[in-house]
N, C-alpha and C positions, 0 to 999 in steps of 0.2 A: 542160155543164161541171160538174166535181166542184165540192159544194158549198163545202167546206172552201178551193177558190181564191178560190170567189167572196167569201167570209168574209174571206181572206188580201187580194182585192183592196179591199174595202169597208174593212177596214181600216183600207189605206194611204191613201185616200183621202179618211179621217178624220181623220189625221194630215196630213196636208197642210190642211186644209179645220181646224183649230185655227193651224195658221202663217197661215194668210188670215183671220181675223175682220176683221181691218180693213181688208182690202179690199171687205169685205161692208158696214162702217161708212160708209164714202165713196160705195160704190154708193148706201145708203140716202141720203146728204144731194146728188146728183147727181142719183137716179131717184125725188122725192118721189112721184109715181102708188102706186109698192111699195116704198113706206121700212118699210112694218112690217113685208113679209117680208125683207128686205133686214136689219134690225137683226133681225130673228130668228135668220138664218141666220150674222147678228156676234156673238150670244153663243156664247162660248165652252161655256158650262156646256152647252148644247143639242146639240152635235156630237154627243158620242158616242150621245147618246140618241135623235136624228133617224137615224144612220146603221145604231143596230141596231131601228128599225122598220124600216128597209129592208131588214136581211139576213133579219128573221122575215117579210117579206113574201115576199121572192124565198123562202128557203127552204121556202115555204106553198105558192108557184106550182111551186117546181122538185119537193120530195119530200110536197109532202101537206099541209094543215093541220094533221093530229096529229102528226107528226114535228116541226113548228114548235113545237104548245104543249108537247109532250113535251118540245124541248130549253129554251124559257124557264123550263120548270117543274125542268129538272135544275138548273138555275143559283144558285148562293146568290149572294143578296142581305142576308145578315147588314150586309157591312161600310157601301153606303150607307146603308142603314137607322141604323145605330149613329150617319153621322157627321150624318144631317139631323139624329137627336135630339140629340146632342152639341154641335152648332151653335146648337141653339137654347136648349138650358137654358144652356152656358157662354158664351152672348150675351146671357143676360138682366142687365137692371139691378142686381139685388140681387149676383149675382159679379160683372158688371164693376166696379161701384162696392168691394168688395172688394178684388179684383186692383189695381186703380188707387189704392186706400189703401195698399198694401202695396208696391206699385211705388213710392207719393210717398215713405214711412216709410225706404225704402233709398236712395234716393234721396238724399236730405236730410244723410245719413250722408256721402254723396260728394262730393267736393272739386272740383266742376264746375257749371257752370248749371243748372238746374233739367231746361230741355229737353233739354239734352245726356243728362244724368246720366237722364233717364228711355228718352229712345230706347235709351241702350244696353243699361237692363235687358230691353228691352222685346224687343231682337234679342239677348240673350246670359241673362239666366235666366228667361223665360217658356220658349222654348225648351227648356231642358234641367228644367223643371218638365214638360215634356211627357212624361218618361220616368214620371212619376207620374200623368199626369190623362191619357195619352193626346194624340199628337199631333196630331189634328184639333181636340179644344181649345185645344192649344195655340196653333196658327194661329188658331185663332177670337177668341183673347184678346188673343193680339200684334195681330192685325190689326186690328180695332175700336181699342184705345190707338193705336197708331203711326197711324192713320188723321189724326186733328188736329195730328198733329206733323211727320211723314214726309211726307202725300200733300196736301200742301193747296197754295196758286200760289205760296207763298213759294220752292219749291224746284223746282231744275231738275227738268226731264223726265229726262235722264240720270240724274243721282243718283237720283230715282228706282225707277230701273230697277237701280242699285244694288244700294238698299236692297231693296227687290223678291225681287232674286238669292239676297244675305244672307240674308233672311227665312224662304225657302222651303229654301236649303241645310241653313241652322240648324234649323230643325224637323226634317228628314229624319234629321240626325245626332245631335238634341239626344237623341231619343228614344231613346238605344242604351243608355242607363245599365240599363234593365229588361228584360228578357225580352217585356213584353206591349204595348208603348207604338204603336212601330215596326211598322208594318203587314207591313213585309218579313223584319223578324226573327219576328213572328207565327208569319207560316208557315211555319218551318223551328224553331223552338225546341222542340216537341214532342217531333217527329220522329227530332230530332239530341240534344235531352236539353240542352238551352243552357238554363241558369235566371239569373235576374238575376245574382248572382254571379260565374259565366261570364261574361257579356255584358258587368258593368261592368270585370272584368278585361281581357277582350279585345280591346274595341270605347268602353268608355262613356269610362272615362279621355282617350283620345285624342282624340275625336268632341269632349269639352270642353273642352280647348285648342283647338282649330279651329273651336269657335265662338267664344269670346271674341277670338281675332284676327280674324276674320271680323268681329265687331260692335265690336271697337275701330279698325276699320281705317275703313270705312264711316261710323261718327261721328264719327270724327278728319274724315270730308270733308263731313260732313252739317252739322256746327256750325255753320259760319256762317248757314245758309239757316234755320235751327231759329226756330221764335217766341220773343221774349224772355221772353214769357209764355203759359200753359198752359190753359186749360179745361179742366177734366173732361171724361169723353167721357159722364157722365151728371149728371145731375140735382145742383143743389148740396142740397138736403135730402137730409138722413139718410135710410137706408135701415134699418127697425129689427133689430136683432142676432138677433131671433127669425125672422127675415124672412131673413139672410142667411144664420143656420145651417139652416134649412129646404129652402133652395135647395143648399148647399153638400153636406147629406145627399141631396139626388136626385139632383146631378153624382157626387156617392163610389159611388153606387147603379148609374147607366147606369155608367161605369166598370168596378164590379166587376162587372154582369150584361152586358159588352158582346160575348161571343159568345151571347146568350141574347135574343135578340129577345121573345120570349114578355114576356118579364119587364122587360126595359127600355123595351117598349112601353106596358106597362101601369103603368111608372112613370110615363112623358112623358105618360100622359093623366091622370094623378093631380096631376101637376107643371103640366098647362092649366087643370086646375079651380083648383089653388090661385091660380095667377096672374093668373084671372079674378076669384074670390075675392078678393085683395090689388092689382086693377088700381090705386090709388091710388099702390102703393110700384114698377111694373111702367112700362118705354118698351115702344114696339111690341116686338113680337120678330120675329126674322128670318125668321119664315117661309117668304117668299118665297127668300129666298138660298140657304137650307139645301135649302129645294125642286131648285132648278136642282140644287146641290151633288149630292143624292140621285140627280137623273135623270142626271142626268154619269157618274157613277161606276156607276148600274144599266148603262148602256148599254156603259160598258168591258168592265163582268162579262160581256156578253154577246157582244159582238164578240174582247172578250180569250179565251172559254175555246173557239173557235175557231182558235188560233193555234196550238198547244201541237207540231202536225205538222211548221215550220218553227222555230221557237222553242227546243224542245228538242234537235234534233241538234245546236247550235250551240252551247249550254250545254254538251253531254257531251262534246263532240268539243275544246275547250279546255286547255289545261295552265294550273295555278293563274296566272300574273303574267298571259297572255293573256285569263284568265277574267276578274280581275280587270277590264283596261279592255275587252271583251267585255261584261261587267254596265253597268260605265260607259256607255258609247253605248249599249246597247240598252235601258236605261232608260228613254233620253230619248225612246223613242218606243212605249214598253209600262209598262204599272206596275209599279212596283216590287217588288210584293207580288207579282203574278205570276211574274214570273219568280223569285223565290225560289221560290215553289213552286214549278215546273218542274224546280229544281234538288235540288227535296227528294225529286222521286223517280227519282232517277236514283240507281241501285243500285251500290254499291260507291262515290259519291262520297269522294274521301279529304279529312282534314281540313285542311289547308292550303286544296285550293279549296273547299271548305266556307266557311272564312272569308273569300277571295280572292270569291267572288261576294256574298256580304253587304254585303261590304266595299264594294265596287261599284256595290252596288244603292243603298246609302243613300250614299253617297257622290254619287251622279248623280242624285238624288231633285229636285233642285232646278231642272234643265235645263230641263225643261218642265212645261207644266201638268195633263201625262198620267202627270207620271213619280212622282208621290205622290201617295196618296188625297189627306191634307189641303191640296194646292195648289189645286183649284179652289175650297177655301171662300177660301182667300185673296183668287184674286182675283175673286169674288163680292163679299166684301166691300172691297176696294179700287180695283177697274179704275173708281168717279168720279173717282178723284186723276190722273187721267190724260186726255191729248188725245184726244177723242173718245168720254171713256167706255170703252174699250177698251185692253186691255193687247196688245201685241204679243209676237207669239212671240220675234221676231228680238230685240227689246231685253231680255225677259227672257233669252233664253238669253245675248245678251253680257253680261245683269248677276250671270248665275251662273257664268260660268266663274274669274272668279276665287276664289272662295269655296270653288267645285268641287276647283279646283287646291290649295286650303290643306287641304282636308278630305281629297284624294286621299295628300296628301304627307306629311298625319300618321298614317294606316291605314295603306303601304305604307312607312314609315322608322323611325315610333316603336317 
């Protein structure tokens, strides 16, 4: 069998096998003898990365071992890499406690409850702060805050799943204000000549009305379940100013060197020392989460750049409005970012679907937890607020089709 099917079928069977983690959860509490492979094979973050061992195995058996390392080795790995270290330095104490200052300070300013008035910065301008720090921070910031507020028993499982929806639409679209934020517009802005400018004309303006409906709709239904009162999600001592503009200069750093792994690697190890260094002013860091995050998304890169034989005839072959909901669904079971690229090489693209598959792609960003880089740091760091540990596919994707629907109908009418 041609390798490339077997690729094609491995796949889909990866995508199916993220809709089941929680059938994998229940085997584990029903089959205690194999609950740890059982809850191994429930995380989510571990699919894609268990499935493309299996495609460099078989492809080691079917064309050769060097053909195998040859094609891991063609593979970039820039964007996990960027988002485990992004995960962890915009996870640490010194910017949560920051972010969370600055989140109360706006807050306070608004004419609503405490808790209210911060969930909604928390899903409407962390978010669109993404289009500056990059939206796998962004998610990493929203999600840590919204954690004590959002995900704790006070609130339904539904809502939830909601907010969940919200969360991950809003980062997908928040990001469009810049040219470099947005994983999807990434990789086509080059190519196409799209600079920030461009993109807040085109795309950014819109994308920010459909997130503030989106996160005003969501805590108009989340308020009553909200705590009357708030915790911090870190430490109540100060964290000192030398301490957070230190931290704040190696996030501006990974940021501005994040297609440069050389260089943003060698800040994140500069960024361990100091944190070691200052353990006193430091909570764990998320090592672990960003891990999974990293192996999730290495494993897409490699099962994804296997696709491109079936993927791309279906891009080219589109007339813009069909492109558009064509990007839409096939999002929700490919990453986002890829398939823009697929689209950025396709020769003579005209500008309309130009914009019509962008549009698309960030627009469906939020469906699944395949369909943007930064959804798996989400729910990494959120699938405890949940039954069983575990996020389901089916409730996230009903908690994103309405948000889906707002962000579809401001790209395509505004």
């Amino acid at each position: 069998m041609n390798i490339e099917v077997i690729a094609a079928v491995l796949f889909a069977v990866a995508v199916v096998h993220t809709f089941s983690t929680k059938f994998f959860e229940h085997l584990a509490h029903r089959h205690t003898r194999h609950a740890g492979l059982f809850h191994l094979l429930g995380e989510v973050e571990v699919v894609f990365g268990f499935w493309a061992a299996v495609l460099i195995t078989v492809m080691a058996l079917v064309a050769g071992s060097s053909t195998a390392v040859a094609y891991a080795e063609s593979r970039q790995f820039t964007e996990p890499l960027f988002v485990f270290v992004i995960m962890v330095v915009a996870g640490s104490r010194p910017i949560l406690e920051f972010i969370s200052a600055s989140v109360g300070a706006i807050a306070r300013l608004l004419p609503w409850p405490s808790a209210v008035a911060q969930t909604w910065l928390c899903l409407a301008f962390v978010p669109l702060v993404g289009s500056l720090i990059t939206e796998p921070a962004a998610m990493t910031l929203a999600a840590l805050l919204l954690r004590p507020l959002v995900f704790g028993p006070t609130v339904p499982e539904r809502l939830k799943y909601a907010a969940l929806g919200v969360l991950f639409v809003n980062i997908s679209i928040g990001g469009t204000l810049t040219s470099f934020a947005a994983p999807p517009v990434l990789m086509v802005a080059a190519t196409w000549g799209w600079d920030s400018a461009f993109m807040a004309i085109q795309f950014g303006w819109k994308c920010a009305i459909a997130v503030l409906v989106n996160a005003s709709v969501v805590t108009l239904l989340l308020r009553k379940h909200l705590p009357t009162t708030r915790d911090g999600p870190v430490a109540a001592s100060a964290v000192p100013v030398s301490v957070i503009a230190i931290h704040l200069a190696v996030l501006t750093g990974v940021v501005a060197f994040a297609h440069h792994p050389v260089i943003f690697l060698g800040l994140f190890l500069l960024f361990l020392g100091y944190a070691q260094a200052y353990e006193r002013h430091q909570s764990p860091l998320i090592l672990k989460e960003a891990l999974l995050v990293g192996f999730f998304l290495a494993g897409l890169v490699v099962l994804g750049g296997m696709q491109q034989w079936w993927l791309q005839p279906i891009v080219s072959g589109l007339e813009p409005v069909a492109l558009f909901f064509g990007a839409l669904g096939l999002t929700a079971i490919t990453d986002n970012a890829a398939l823009t690229y697929l689209g950025s090489q396709i020769e003579g693209i005209s500008d309309p679907a130009k914009f019509m598959l962008v549009a698309g792609a960030v627009a469906g960003g939020g469906l699944t937890v395949i369909a943007n880089a930064p959804n798996p740091a989400g729910v990494a760091l959120l699938r405890h607020g949940f039954e069983d540990e575990s996020i389901g596919a089916g409730g996230l994707l009903l908690g994103a089709l309405p948000p889906t629907a707002v962000a579809a109908l401001m790209l395509l009418l505004l």
